[in-house]
N, C-alpha and C positions, 0 to 999 in steps of 0.2 A: 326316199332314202334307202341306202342298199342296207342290210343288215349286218354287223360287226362279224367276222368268220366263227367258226368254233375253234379256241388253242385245240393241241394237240392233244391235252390234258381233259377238256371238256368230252373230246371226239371216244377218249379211252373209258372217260367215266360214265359215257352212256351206254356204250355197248355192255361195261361191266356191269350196271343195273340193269340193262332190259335182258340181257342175252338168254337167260333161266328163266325168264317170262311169258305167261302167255298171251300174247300181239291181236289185235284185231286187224283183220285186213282191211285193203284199203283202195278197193277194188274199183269201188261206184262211184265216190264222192272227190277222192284225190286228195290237192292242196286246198284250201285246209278242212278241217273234221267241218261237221255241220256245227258244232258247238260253240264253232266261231264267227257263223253267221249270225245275222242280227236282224230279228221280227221290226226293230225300229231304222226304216231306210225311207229315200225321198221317191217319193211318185216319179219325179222328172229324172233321177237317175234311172231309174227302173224302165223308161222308155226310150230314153236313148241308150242304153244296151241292149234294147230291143229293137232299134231304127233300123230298117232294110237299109243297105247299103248296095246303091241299084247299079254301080260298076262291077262289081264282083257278084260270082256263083256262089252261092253256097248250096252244102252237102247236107243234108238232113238226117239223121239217124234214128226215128221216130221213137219213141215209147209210151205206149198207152199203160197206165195203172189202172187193177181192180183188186179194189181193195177186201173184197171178200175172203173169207178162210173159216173152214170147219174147226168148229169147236175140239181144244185136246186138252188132256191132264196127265203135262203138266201146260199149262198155257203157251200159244206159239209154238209147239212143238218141242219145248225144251230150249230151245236155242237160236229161235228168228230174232233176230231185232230191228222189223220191218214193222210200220204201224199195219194193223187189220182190223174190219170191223167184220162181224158176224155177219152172214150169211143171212136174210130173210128172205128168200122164192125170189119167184122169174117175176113180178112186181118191183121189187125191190131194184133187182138188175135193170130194166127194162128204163124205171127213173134214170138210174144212174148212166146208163149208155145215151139218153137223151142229154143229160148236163153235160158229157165227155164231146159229143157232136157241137155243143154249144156252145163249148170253152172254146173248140177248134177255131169257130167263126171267129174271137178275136184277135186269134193271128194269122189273120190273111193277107192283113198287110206287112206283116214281118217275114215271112214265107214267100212274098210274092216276088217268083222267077226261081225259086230254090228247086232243087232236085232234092226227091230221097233216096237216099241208099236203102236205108234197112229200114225193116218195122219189129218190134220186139214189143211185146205184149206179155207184162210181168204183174207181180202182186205179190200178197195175195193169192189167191189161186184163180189164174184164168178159166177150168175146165170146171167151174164152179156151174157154168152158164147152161142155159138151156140149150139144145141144138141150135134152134132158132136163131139165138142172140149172135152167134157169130158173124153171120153178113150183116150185120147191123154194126158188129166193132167192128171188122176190117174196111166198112166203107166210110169210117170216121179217117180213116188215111186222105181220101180221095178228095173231100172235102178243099184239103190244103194241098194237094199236090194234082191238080185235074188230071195229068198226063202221067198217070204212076203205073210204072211200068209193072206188074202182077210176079214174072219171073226176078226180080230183087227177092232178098232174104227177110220170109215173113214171118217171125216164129211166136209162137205161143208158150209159156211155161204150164207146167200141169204136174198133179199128183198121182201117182197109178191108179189108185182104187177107184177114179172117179172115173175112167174110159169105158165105153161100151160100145159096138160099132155103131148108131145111130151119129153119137157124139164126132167119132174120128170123120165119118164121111164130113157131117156139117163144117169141120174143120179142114178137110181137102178142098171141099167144094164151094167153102166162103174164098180161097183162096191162100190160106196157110199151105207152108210148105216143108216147113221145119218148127219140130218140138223138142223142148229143151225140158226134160223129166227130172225131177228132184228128186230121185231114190233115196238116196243119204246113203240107206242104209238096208243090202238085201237080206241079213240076216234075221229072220224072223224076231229071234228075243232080242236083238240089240235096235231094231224099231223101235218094239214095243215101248221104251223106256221115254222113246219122246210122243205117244199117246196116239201116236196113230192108229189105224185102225191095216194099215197097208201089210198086204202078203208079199213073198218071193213069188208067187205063184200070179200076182196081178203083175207084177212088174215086168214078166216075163212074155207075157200076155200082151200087154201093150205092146212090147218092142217086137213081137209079133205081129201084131196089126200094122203101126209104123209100115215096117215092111211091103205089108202085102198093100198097102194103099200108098206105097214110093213116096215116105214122108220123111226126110232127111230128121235123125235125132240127138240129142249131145243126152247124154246121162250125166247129174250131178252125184259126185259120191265125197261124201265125207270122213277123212281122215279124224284119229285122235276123239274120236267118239266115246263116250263113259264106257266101261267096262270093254273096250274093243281090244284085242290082241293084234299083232302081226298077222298071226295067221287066218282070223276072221276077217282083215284087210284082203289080203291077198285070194283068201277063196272068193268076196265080191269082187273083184277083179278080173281073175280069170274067167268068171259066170258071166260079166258084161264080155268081156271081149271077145268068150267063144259064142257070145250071141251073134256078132257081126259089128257092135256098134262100130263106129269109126273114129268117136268124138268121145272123148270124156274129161267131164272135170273134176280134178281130184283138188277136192280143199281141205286144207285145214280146220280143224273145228274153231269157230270162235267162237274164244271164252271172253264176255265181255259183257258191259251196260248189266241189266238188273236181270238178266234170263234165267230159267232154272239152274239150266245145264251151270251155269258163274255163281251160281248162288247157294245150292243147294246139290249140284253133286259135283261140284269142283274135285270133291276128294277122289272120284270114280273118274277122273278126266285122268287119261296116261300123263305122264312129267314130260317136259320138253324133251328130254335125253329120250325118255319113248318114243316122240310122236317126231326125231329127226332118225330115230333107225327107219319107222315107218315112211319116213319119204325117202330115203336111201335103200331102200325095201323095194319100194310100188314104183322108183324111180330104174331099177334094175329091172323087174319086171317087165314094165312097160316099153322097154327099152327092146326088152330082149323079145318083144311080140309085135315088130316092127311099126311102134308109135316113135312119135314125135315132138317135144316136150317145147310149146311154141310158147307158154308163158308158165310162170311159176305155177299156176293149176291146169290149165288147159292140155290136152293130148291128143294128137291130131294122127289117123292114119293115111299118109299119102296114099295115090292112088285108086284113090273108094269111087267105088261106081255111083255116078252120076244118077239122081230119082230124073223122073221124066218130068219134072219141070224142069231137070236142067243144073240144079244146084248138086255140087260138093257134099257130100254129108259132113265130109272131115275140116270143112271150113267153119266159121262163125265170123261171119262181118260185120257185125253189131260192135260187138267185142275191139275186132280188128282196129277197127276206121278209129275209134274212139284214142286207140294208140297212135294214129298218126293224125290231129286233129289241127294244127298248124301247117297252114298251105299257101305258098308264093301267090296262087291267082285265085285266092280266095279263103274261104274258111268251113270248118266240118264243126256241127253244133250237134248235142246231144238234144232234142226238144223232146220236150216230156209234158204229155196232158192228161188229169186226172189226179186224183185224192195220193199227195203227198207225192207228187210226182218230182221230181228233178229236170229244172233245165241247165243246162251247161254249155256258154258261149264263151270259146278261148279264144277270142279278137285281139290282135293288138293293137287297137285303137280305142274299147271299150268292155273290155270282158270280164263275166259277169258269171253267179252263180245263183239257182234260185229254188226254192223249195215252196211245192204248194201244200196248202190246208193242210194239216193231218186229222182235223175234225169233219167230219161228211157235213154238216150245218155252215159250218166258215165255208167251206168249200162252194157248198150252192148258194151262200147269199151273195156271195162275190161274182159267182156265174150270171145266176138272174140279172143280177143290177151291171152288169157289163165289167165289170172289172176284172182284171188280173188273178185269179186267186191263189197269189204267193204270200206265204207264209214268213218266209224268213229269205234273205238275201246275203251277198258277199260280192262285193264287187273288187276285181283283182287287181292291184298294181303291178307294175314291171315284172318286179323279182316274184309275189306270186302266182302271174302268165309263167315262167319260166321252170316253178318247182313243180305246174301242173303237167307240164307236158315230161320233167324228170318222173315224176310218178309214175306215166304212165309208159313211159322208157322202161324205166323199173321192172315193171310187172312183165317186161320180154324178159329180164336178165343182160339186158345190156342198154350201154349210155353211149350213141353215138357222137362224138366231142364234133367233129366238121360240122354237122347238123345242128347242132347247139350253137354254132358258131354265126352257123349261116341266116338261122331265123333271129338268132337274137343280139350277133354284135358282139361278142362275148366269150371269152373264156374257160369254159367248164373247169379245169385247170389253176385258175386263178379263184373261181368262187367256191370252190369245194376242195382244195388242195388238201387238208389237212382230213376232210375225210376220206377221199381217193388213195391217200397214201397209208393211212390206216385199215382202209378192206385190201389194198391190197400186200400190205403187211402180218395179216394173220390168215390170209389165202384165202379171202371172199372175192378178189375179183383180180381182173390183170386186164393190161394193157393190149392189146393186137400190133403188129406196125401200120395198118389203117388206122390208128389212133381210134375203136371202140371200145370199150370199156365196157368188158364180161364178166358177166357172176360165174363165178365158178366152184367146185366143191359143193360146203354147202350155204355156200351162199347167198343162192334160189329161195332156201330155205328160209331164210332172216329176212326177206326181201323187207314183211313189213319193220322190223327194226332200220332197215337201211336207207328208206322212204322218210321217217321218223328222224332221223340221222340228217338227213338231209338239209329238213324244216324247221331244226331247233332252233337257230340263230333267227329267223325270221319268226317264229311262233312265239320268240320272248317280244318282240315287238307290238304284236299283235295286241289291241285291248279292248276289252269289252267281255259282258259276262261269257263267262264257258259254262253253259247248260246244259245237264243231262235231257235226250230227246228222249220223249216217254215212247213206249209202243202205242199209247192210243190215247187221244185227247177228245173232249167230248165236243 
């Protein structure tokens, strides 16, 4: 059953409560929140959203979780709301890469004939590891894809302070090729406040290294930071770009779920009216230093010289593919193995969403004894295949209406009339004569309101409990 529209009425009253609000993005998980998945689902759906489907290709876009992360104060760094569990030695890891090889076996047979794209190896903190430990995670790929080609996009996430050259070789030499660095924040005293222990001076260091070992890199930096000015934005910015980077992700701080930063220093978080000069800010900026502004975070310098494996630094295919994951001769799945990992299959014939363990115990008894180790489920009807893939439209800043048309039979025009005609009445988006449908202004900006906007009519439909996800379950 399709969801009733939103009036015209409904579409104004929600922009006028969220507009002054601060949004979480909606970056990983899409249509709908994890809040709406359900720990109570049946074995036999859960397998036949996972049944190979041996006429078609499908595209793999790998993710391995480690769930590890250095202890801070205030907890999570202030403002993750990704589960982790502490850190115990190269024992610890060493279990835990053996369970991640282990899960892999039970989908060989779902994987079998799949090609992968990308590998993305998140947490957590992946540089948590021993040198050692990295040919040991990246040959948990190969497992599932015997014929995996090395020069695809292999990247690692990491924190500065933990790189030393023993580490970065391990990490060229297992195969990685691209590292994607969480800086936040280069500011020494506006770190501090989320307990890190990280300098300007390590950060600086690594992307040095990067370098000189041809390791394509994306820096994460975060916007609307507690006590952050314009101008403490903008000097992190010019520092990364006159490093060389090519890649950078500029986000938004989210303020949300039970984190410090939402809790506790909400009052020290700039006002929305701040943190939209600051993207009109770092958006001129960025602009004006010949980047390229490919999603509402992401920024890309054309032209970046190629590392000697081969890869773009200014790309990110991980990312990419996942934005265009409905495909005429086949399908692009996000497979995700390890503690709390995400898989994500936008089939239309059976597509499904899936969340493993967020407890390391759930996690290995479901391993050991062969099972699945998903946690909570969502499996998607029509209309929510279709808000998944507006989401992740979204996230470019543009709604291709043909394309909509083409995969789904369907209208964009007809099921969102009343919101399209309201962004583009207060000059968030406009029409092209190709019939796409661009954010414009600031309407990049609101993306997550307009993602939100989208999903209301079908999110009142939705039932079952809406649980808050803890950061750590035991």
């Amino acid at each position: 059953m399709v969801s009733t529209p939103l009036t015209t009425d409904e579409v104004r009253a929600y922009i006028a409560k969220n507009r002054d609000r601060h949004l979480s993005n909606k970056v990983l998980h899409a249509h709908p929140s994890p809040a709406y998945w359900s720990s109570e689902f049946s074995e036999s759906a859960l397998a036949q959203c996972l049944a190979h489907t041996p006429d078609k290709q499908d595209r793999i876009n790998l993710y391995l979780g480690i769930p590890y992360c250095l202890p801070t104060d205030p907890p999570h760094c202030g403002f993750c709301l990704f589960p982790t569990e502490r850190y115990a030695g190269k024992d610890t890891a060493t279990d835990y890469l053996g369970l991640m090889a282990k899960e892999s076996d039970l989908y060989r047979s779902v994987y079998e004939g799949a090609v992968i794209e990308s590998l993305y190896v998140g947490g957590g903190t992946p540089n948590l590891l021993h040198p050692s430990d990295y040919q040991v995670l990246i040959d948990i790929a190969p497992r599932l894809f015997p014929t995996m080609y090395h020069a695809i996009e292999n990247s690692v996430e990491c924190f500065p302070q933990l790189f030393n050259e023993d580490k970065i070789h391990a990490i060229k030499d297992a195969g990685f090729n691209r590292v994607s660095m969480g800086v936040q924040q280069v500011d020494d005293a506006l770190i501090q406040l989320s307990g890190r222990k990280q300098t300007r001076k390590q950060v600086f260091e690594a992307i040095d290294a990067f370098q000189r070992h041809s390791l394509a890199c994306n820096i994460d930096l975060i916007y609307g930071w507690p006590e952050q000015t314009v101008e403490n934005m903008l000097a992190d910015l010019r520092d990364i770009v006159a490093s060389g980077i090519s890649h950078i992700t500029h986000y938004e701080m989210n303020i949300a779920g039970r984190s410090d930063f939402a809790t506790k220093q909400k009052a020290k978080v700039p006002t929305i009216s701040e943190k939209l000069t600051m993207y009109r800010e770092a958006h001129a900026f960025l602009t004006s230093e010949g980047f390229v502004q490919e999603t509402v975070y992401d920024w890309a310098k054309p032209n970046a010289t190629r590392t000697d494996s081969g890869l773009c630094p200014a790309q990110y295919a991980y990312e990419a593919n996942m934005r265009d994951a409905l495909l005429e001769d086949g399908a692009r799945y996000m497979g995700g193995l390890g503690y709390a990992a995400i898989n994500s299959r936008p089939n239309k014939l059976r597509a499904g969403s899936f969340m493993n363990h967020r407890g390391l115990d759930r996690y290995a008894d479901d391993v050991h004894a062969g099972r699945f180790p998903v946690e909570r489920a969502f499996f998607h009807e029509d209309e929510d295949l279709r808000l998944c893939w507006v989401f992740q439209q979204l996230q470019a800043m543009r709604l291709d209406t043909t394309a909509f048309f083409n995969l789904f039979g369907r209208s964009v025009f007809v099921d969102y009339q009343t919101v399209i005609d309201e962004l583009i009445d207060i000059g968030w988006a406009q029409v092209t004569p190709n019939g796409v449908i661009e954010l414009r202004g600031t309407g990049p900006f609101y993306v997550p309101l307009i993602q939100g906007l989208f999903s209301q009519a079908r999110l009142k439909q939705l039932t079952g409990p809406r649980t808050s996800i803890p950061l750590h379950v035991q």
